[in-house]
Structures are given as C-alpha cells and as structure tokens.
C-alpha positions, 0 to 999 in steps of 0.5 A: 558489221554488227557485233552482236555475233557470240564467237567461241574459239576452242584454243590451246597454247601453241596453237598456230592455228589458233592464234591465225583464226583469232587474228581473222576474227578480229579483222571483223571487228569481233572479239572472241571468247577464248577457251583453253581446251586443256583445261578442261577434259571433255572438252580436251577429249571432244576437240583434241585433234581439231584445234582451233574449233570455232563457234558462232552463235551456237553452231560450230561453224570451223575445225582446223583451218578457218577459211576467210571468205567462209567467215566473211559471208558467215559474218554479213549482216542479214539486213545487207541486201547483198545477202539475199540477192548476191548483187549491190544495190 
C-alpha cells in the first residue's frame, strides 16, 4: 500500500475516538499528522463536537467513528485492479 496518502487527524486529548482512528491508520502503514483541536479556536469551534475528524488529501472523509472497511477501500491503490473491477486478477 503506497504512503503517499496526507492524513490529518483533528484530535483532542482524551479522546478514545481518537486514539482508536489512529491506531487503524497506522495498521495501513501511514502515519498521520496529529492536530490538537484545542489549540486552536477555529478549529475548536468547527470540530468540537465531531472528534476525531480525519482528512485524507484534502477531503475529509470521518467524523466520529472511523469505519475500517471504509478506510480500506479509501486507502487502495488506484493502480490495483481490484479497484476498478471489484474482482482479483
């Protein structure tokens, strides 16, 4: 699975939610960047309620609970065939 996914994660401390979305991330092999939404006001005021937030290349893609499988198929390479097809080679 390539690396070359940006993934943000709009954290707080405390945060089970959080620390469980992180863990999944980096079952892919993909180390996210961490940002402590209470650190900041806007953001504190944009993502308060929705912990964790996480965004893959600009888009954000969870709020709350990630889903694994969502992740998974979020997280495939585009150059697997299995992305276009649904089935293996």
């Amino acid at each position: 699975m390539p690396n070359s996914y940006q993934v943000t994660v709009y954290t707080r401390s405390g945060c089970h939610l959080c620390d469980d979305a992180i863990h999944l991330i980096q079952q892919h092999g993909i180390e996210p960047r961490l940002v402590d939404i209470d650190a900041d006001e806007t953001l504190r005021g944009q993502f308060d309620s929705c912990v964790p937030v996480v965004e893959i290349d600009g888009k954000i893609r969870f709020r709350g609970k990630v889903q694994p499988l969502l992740l998974k198929r979020i997280l495939r390479p585009v150059a697997d065939p299995r992305t276009r097809t649904g089935l293996p080679e």
